[in-house]
Each structure stands twice: as structure tokens, then as C-alpha cells.
N, C-alpha and C positions, 0 to 999 in steps of 0.2 A: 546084231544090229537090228536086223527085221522084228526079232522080240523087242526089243528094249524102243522100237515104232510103234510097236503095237499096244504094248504096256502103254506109252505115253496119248496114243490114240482112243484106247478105252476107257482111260483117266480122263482125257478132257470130255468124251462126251457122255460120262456120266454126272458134269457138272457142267456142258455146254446144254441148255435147252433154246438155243437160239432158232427162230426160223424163220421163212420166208414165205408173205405168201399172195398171190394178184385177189384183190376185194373188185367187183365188177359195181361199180355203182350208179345208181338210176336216178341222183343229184343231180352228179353230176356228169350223167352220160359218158363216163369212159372206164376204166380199169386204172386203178392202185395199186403200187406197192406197199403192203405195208410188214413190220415186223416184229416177232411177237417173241418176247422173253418172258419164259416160264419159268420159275424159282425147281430149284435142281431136285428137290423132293416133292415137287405136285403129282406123281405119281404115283407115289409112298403113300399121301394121304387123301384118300377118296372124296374127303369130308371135310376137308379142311378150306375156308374160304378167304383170298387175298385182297390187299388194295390194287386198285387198277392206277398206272399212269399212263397218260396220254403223250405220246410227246409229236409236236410241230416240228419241222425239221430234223426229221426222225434219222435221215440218211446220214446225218454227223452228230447228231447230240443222241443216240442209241447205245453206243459204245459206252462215251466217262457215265450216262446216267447208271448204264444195267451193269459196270464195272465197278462206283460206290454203292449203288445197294448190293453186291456182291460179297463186296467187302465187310461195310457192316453189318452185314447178316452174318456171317462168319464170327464172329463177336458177339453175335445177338445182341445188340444197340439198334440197328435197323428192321423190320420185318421182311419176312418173303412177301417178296411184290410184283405181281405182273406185268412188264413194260409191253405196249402198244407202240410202235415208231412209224408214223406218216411218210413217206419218203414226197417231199416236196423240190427236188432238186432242181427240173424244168420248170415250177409252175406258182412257187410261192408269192409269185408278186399275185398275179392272178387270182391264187386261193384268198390272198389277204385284202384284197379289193375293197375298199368303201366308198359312198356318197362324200364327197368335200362340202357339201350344205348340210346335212342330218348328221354327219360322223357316224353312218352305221353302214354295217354290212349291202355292198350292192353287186348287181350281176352274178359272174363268179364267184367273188366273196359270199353271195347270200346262200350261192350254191353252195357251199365249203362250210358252209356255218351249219346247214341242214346236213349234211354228208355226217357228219360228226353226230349230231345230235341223235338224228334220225335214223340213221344208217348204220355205222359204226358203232357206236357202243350198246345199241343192242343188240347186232351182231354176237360182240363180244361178250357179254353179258348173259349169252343161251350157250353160247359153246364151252365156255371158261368160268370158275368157278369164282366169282368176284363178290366181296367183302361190301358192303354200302360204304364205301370212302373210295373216291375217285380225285386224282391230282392231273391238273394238266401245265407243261412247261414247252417253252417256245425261245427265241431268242430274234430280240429287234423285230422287225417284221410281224414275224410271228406269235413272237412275246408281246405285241400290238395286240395281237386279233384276239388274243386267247380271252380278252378281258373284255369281248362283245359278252360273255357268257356269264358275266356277271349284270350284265343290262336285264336278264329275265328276272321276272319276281319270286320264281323258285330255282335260283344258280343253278347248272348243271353239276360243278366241281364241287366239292370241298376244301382244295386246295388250289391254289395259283402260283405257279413259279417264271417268274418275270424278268430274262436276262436282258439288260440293257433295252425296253422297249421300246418303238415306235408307235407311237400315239396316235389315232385320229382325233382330228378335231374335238375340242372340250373334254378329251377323254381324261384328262388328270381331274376336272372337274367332277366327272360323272363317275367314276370307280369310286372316289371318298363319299359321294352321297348315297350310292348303293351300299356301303360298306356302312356304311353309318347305320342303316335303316335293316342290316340283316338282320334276322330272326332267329336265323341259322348257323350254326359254327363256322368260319371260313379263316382258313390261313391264309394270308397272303405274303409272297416276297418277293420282292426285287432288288435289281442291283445297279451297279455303274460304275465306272473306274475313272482314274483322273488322265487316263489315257485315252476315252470313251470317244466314240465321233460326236463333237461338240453340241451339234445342234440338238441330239438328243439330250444333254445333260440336264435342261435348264429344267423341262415338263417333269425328267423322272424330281427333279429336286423339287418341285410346285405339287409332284401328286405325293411325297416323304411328308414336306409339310403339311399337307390337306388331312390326310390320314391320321399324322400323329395329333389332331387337334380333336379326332373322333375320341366319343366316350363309352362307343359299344362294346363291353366285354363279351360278346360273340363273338369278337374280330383278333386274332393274331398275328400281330406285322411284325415283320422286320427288313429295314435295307439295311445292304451294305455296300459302301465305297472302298474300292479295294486301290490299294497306292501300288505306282511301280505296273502297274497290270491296262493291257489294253480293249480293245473292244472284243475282240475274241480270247484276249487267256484268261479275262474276266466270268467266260465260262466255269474252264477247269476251277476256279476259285468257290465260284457261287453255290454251284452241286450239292457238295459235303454242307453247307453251311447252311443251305434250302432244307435239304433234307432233316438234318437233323432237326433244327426248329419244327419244323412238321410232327416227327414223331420224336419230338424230346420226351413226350409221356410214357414211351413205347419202353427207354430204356428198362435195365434191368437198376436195382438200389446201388449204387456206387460209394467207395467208403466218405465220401465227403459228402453223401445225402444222407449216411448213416451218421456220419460225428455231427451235422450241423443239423439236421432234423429230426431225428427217429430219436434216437439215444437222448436225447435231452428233454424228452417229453417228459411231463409228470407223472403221466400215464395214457391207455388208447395208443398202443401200439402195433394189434394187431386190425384196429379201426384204418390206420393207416397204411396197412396193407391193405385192407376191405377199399381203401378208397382210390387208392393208386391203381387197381385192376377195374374201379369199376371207370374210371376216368381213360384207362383205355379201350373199355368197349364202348362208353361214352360218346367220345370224340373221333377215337377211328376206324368202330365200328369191328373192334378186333375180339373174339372169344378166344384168351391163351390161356391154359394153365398157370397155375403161381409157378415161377420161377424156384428154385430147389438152394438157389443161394437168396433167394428174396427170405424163403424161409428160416434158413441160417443167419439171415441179418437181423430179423424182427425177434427170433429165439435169443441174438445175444442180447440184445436190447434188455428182454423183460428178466434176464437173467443179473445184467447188470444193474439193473434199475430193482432188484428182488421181485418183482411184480408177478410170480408165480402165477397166482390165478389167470393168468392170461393165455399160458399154455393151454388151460382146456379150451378157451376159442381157435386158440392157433391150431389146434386139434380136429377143432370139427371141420375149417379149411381144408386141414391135409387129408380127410377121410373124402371130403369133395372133390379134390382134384388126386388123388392117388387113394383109391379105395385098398387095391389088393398089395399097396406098400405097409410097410411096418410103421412108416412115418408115424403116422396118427398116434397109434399105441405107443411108440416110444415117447414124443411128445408129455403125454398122459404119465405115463414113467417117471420121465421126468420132473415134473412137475408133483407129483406124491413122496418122490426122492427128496424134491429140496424141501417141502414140507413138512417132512421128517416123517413120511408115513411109508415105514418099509417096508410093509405087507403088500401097501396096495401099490406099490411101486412095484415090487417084485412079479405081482400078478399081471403086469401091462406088460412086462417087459419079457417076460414068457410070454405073454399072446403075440408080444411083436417078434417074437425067435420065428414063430410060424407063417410069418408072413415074408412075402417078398422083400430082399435087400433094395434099398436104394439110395446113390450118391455114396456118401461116405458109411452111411449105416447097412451093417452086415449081422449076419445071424449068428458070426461068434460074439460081438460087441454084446448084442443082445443078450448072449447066454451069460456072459462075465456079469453085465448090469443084474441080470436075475442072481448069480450067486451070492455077488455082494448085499442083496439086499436081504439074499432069506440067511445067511450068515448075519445080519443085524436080529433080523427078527427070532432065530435061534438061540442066540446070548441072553435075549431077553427072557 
């Protein structure tokens, strides 16, 4: 039993990087808690740089957030992502403070607005290894305040996650004309349920329509009204559905982006890889490799489509992001193969015997494709 504790002990904390820790701050004169989730291999890769999220209400909404990106990182549909968690459990009214004549940030609130800006994330920013894409999420209250932060002429966020919130004064006014007028990419979402406490309902449905009459293709919105769901399970709801929106780019090619997009090009299908990786360092600021089934997607493609010639750009990719693999050469192989040129197909696919196996391509595969092809070119 003490083994089989300890087996389960070592397993969770080679994928728990949870922790805890008092921020002492000169805002707002006192000490924080706050909490900091590290993606389970920040360790592994020295060099490797994440999105930061911010979360308000850090003490309950830390949990389901650092528990779906969890999840869909495990799948690879979401990214490893940093969580920061505020703990406001005494002091939120406090932190969220404003002026009822200006609708901005006053007192406490101004302090809490600076703490964050000034304090905190570049705290976090010199000790952790953080991506340029920053998301902050709040809920009611706090999902109020976070959208002071789009009143600066250069946002701090890139992203906004807005559960059920509470407004100050003219703010359903003032987010769509900011929103309008950005320059800069910004996701926004919000939500609300038909179970929602009422009075907030009517602003979040005034600042739905305000937005959706914006024509800035800067701006990425989406609400959603969630039926059956109340002010709080409207959380659990909104998460997955935030998220995803955020980094819909992030996925990997899914076969229903392959049957309806890729595959039925005329041709430029390795363009559309080129452009799918560069829209996500684009937008979220992310350097990843080509995915290894992105590459098997866009290879059936030009195989279905006969579009041969395409493999040797697909080629010079795989020499990019996998140098000491075989990919590239077998690729090139390929592609001499279906061309009916069995020399030079045979000569790539002997270079790629000598290289590194990867995914599904192996050094015997390799050595079979070399025999078939100098068995062509010896008949002849």
C-alpha cells in the first residue's frame, strides 16, 4: 500500500506544478496571495515560451481554468499555458472599486488596477518564461473590472474572458468603442445564462449588441447564453468555450478542416500550412513546430489531388522543423516515386534510411522503399 501511495504520489507531482506564493505589494501596501500554474514540462524546455493568463478571483476560478487547459493540452487543441490566480476572497469589492460619475477605477480600485499592471505582471514576466499573448478572466465583479484594461490606448491583454459581468457606469458603451477603434488583435468573450442575476442581464445584452455592430476585423467576439445554467454553473459552462475561441488557430488540422478545406483546393496546399502556422505566431504569439500529423494531412492532400510537385516544398518545411529526421528525404522520395523517377527516388530514400526515424517513418520502411525502387531501375 505505501508503494502503490507513493507510485500515485510521484505521478501527480510530476504533472502537479501548482504553487503558492505571498507577492508583497507597494500598490497596494499589503501582501497577496497569489497562484501560479506551470504547464507540467516547463522544466523540460528551457526555451520554450508560454501565454500568460491572469485570472481575478483566482481562489475559485484557478481550479476549472488550470483543469481545461489541462485537459486540452493533453490532446494538443489547447497550448501549455501559464496560470497566475489573484486570490481576492476578503477584498474584491475593494479591489473592483470605481468612481459612480467617471465609471473608472477609484481609491482601492485604482490601487488594484496599478498592482496588476505595474506590479504583477512584470514581476511575472522576469521570473517566467511568458509568450507576448496575455489573457485575463474574471467573473461579475471582477469580470467588471478586468475591462478597465481595455480603456488604455495600448490594452494591456490580448484576450478578455468575461463571465457574467458587472459593469460600471457606461461601460457596455465604452468597451464597443474601444473595441471598435483597436489596432491591435483582441479577443473578447462573454457570457450569461437565463438563470443569471437579472439585473446584470440587460448591460451584458446592450454591450452583445454594441459589439456585434463593430466592423473591426482586429476584434474576435463571441457570447454565449447558456439555458438551464445559473449564475455560477454558467462558469463551468463558459471555460471550454472561452478557451477554445481564443486559441481556435492553435488547433492541430482535424479531418473535417481537411475534407472541407485543404483537400478540395485546386492547388497551394502546402501554402496552407505556411499560413495556418504563421497565423498562430501571428495572433498568439506562439513559435511551434509543424505538427507531424499536420504533415500527413497536407501530404494526403497533394497525393490525392496528384499535385506531386508540392512535396518538394513540403520538404523544405520538414528540413525546418526536423532537420536530423528522415522526414524531408523521404518526402523528396516520394515525390520522384510518383513521378515515375526511380533513381532519384531510390537515392532520397537511402539518404533517409540514415537519418533519424520519426512518427510512423522507420529505417526499415525506408530501406523496403530503396529496394523497390533500384528493383525498377534494374529491369530497366
Amino acid at each position: 500500500m505505501k508503494q502503490l501511495f507513493l507510485l500515485l504520489f510521484v505521478t501527480f507531482s510530476m504533472f502537479s506544478q501548482k504553487t503558492s506564493e505571498a507577492f508583497i505589494s507597494t500598490k497596494l501596501g499589503e501582501t497577496r496571495q497569489i497562484t501560479v500554474g506551470l504547464p507540467s514540462t516547463y522544466a523540460l524546455n528551457p526555451t520554450k515560451k508560454y501565454p500568460l493568463l491572469i485570472l481575478l478571483d483566482g481562489e475559485y476560478l484557478f481550479d476549472p481554468f488550470y483543469g481545461a487547459l489541462d485537459y486540452g493540452c493533453y490532446w494538443d487543441d489547447l497550448p501549455e499555458t501559464i496560470v497566475i490566480g489573484i486570490s481576492q476572497r476578503d477584498t474584491r469589492m475593494e479591489d473592483c472599486n470605481f468612481n459612480n460619475n467617471d465609471g473608472l477605477p477609484s481609491g482601492k480600485g485604482a490601487d488594484f488596477f496599478e498592482f496588476i499592471g505595474g506590479e504583477l505582471l512584470p514581476y511575472i514576466e522576469k521570473k517566467y518564461r511568458i509568450a507576448p499573448f496575455r489573457i485575463i478572466a474574471g467573473h461579475d465583479t471582477t469580470a467588471g473590472f478586468l475591462n478597465f484594461f481595455l480603456y488604455k490606448d495600448t490594452p494591456l491583454f490580448d484576450a478578455y474572458i468575461s463571465l457574467s459581468p458587472e459593469f460600471a457606469p457606461a461601460m457596455e458603451t465604452r468597451i464597443s468603442e474601444k473595441l471598435a477603434q483597436s489596432k491591435k488583435g483582441i479577443f473578447y468573450y462573454q457570457s450569461s445564462a437565463d438563470g443569471d442575476i437579472k439585473q446584470l442581464r440587460e448591460p451584458i445584452k446592450n454591450l452583445d449588441t454594441n459589439i456585434k455592430t463593430i466592423t473591426n476585423s482586429n476584434i474576435d467576439y463571441k457570447y454565449d447564453e447558456f439555458h438551464n445554467a445559473s449564475h455560477y454553473s454558467l462558469v463551468l459552462y463558459s471555460i471550454p468555450s472561452a478557451l477554445y475561441q481564443i486559441f481556435d488557430s492553435y488547433k492541430p488540422i482535424s479531418s473535417s478542416e481537411f475534407t472541407e478545406k485543404i483537400v478540395t483546393l485546386q492547388s497551394g496546399y502546402v501554402d496552407y500550412l505556411i499560413k495556418k502556422y504563421d497565423l498562430i505566431s501571428n495572433k498568439l504569439g506562439l513559435e511551434i513546430p509543424v505538427r507531424l500529423n499536420d504533415f500527413k494531412a497536407i501530404e494526403a492532400a497533394i497525393l490525392k489531388n496528384n499535385a506531386y510537385n508540392e512535396l518538394d516544398k513540403l520538404s523544405e518545411i520538414a528540413d525546418k522543423n526536423y532537420p536530423k529526421s528522415m522526414l524531408s528525404s523521404y518526402q523528396l522520395g516520394l515525390m520522384y516515386e510518383k513521378m515515375g523517377d526511380a533513381k532519384r527516388a531510390a537515392s532520397k530514400y537511402e539518404r533517409a534510411a540514415q537519418m533519424e526515424p520519426i512518427g510512423s517513418l522507420t529505417k526499415d520502411m525506408m530501406y523496403d522503399k530503396y529496394d523497390s525502387m533500384k528493383s525498377l531501375t534494374q529491369k530497366k
